[in-house]
N, C-alpha and C positions, 0 to 999 in steps of 0.2 A: 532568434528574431524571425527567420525564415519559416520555423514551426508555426509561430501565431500569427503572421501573414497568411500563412498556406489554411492555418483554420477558422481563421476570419474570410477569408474568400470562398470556405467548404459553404461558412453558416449561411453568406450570402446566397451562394447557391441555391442552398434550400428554401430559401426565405421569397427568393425568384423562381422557382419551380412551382413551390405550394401559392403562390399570386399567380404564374401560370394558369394551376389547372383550375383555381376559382376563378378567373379568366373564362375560360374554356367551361366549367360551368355553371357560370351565369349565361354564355353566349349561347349554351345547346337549351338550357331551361327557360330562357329568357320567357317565355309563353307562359310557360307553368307558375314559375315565379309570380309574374303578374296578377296572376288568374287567383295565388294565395294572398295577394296583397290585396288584392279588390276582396274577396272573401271576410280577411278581418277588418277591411273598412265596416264592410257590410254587416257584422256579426254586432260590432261595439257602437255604430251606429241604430242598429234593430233594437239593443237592449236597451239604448238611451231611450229613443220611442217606447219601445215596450213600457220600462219605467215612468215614465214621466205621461205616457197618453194613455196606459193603462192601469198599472200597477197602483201608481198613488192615487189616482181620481176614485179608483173602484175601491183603497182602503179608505179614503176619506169618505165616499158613499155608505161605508158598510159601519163605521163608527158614527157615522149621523143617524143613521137606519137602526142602531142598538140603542141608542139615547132614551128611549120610552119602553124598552124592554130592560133596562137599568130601573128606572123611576120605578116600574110596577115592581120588582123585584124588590127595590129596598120598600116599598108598600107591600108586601108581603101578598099582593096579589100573582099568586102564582103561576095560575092558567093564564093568564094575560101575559106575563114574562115569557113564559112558553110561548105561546101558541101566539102572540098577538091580539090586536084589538079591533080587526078588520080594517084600520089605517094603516097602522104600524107594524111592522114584524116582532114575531116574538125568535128568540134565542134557535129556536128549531129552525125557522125559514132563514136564518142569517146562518149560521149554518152550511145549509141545503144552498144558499144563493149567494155567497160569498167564500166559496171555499177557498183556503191557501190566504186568508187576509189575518190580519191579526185578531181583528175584533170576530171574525167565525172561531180561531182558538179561545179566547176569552168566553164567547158562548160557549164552547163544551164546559165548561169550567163552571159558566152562572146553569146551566142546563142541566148538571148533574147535581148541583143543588136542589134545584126544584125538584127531582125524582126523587131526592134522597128526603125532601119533607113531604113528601106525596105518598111515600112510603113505597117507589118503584125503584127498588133497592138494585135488582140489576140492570137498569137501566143507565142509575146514578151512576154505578158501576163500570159501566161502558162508556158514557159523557167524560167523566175525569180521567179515564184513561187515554182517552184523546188531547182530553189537555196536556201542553207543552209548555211549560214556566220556568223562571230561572230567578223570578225576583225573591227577596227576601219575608213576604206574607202569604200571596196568595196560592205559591209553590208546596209550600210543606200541608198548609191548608185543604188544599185538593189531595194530597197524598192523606193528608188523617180524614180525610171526607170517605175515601176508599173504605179506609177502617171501619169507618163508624156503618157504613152499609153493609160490610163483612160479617161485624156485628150479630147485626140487624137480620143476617141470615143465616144465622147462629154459626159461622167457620170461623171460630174465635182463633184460629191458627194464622189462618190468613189474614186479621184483621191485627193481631199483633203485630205482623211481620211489616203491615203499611203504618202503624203507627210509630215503631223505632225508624220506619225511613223517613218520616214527616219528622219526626226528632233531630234527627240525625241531617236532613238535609241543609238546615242551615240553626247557624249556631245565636239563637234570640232570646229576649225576654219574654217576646209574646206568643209564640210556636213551640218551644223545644219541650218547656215543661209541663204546657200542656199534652202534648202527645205522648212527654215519659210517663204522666200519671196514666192516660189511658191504655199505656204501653202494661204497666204495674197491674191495673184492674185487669186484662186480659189475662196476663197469668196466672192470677190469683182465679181466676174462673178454672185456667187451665191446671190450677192444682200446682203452678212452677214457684212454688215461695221463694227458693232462691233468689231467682230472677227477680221478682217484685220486688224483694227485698233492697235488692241491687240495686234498681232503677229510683224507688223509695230515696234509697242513702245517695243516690247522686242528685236527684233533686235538694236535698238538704243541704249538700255538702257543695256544690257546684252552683247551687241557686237559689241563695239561702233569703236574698228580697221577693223573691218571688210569690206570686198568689197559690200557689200550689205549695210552696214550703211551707208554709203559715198553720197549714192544719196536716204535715206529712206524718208530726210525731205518732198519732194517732192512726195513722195506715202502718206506718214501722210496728207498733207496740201490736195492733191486732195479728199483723203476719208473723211476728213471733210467738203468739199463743198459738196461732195456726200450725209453727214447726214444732211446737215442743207438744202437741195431741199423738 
């Protein structure tokens, strides 16, 4: 009984020691402390400002400001998308005058479109690499957009390797298998039957409603004439 008086009076101790010296410093820091607590007033108060008197006003401006570089784009007016129409911004000045907003990432995205029908293959090239996406269309989209400009400049290596990642990034009925067949045709350029093969049988076999399964048997039966030459 004397044991656990004696170490219940130890714990106490300590438990008044260490309140002691937080005591002692808060009394010696008391300045300093302050100085940090006014600090993160300041910090979570700045960013509320910042957000709310910069950040959303300036992405609501730059999503209004795109609104007719959208329209001329789905009009297939493409220098206007780009460039503007001496009102309105195009994709390029939104861009340039909105950076870090979401609708400037969605530009690189409509912008490297435009190159890529322009036929300024590295351009397009450089636009959708700046695109940052995560949705389920327009992500794998810009990844096969890369391809298709890879292509286009005859590095049929490189333009595989962006078309199994546009496959591969999200698992759909309107992305995956198109980017396997385009995935398949690169090989077969590249002479890799296997591989086409492959890709071929998994559209069949993994996506068999698909617009691409419907006419696969016929890319299968040619790449096997292809291996047995």
């Amino acid at each position: 009984m004397v044991q656990k008086t004696d170490k219940t009076e130890e714990k106490l101790h300590v438990v008044e020691e260490t309140l002691s010296k937080t005591e002692h410093f808060i009394e010696n820091n008391q300045k300093l402390l302050i100085n940090i607590g006014i600090a993160i007033v300041a910090i979570v108060l700045g960013f509320y400002a910042l957000r709310n008197y910069y950040i959303i006003p300036r992405e609501e401006d730059a999503t209004a400001q795109m609104f007719m570089a959208q329209k001329y784009f789905d009009q297939d007016s493409i220098k206007k998308a780009l460039n503007g129409d001496g009102n309105y911004p195009g994709f390029v000045q939104i861009i340039d005058d909105y950076k870090w907003t979401k609708a400037a990432n969605l530009s690189h995205y409509y912008a490297g479109i435009c190159y890529l029908k322009q036929g300024k293959f590295q351009d397009a090239i450089d636009q959708l690499k700046s695109f940052s996406g995560k949705d389920e269309l327009v992500a794998p989209m810009a990844k096969g957009a890369i391809g298709d400009a890879y292509m286009e400049l005859g590095q049929t290596d490189k333009a595989v390797s962006e078309y199994e990642a546009a496959a591969n990034l999200r698992d759909n009925k309107f992305t995956t298998t198109v980017f396997l067949q385009k995935a398949a045709f690169a090989y077969e350029e590249l002479k890799n039957y296997d591989k086409a093969l492959e890709l071929y049988n998994q559209i069949k076999t993994k996506y068999p409603n698909s617009m691409e399964a419907s006419e696969v048997d016929k890319y299968i039966a040619k790449i096997k004439t292809l291996q047995n030459k």
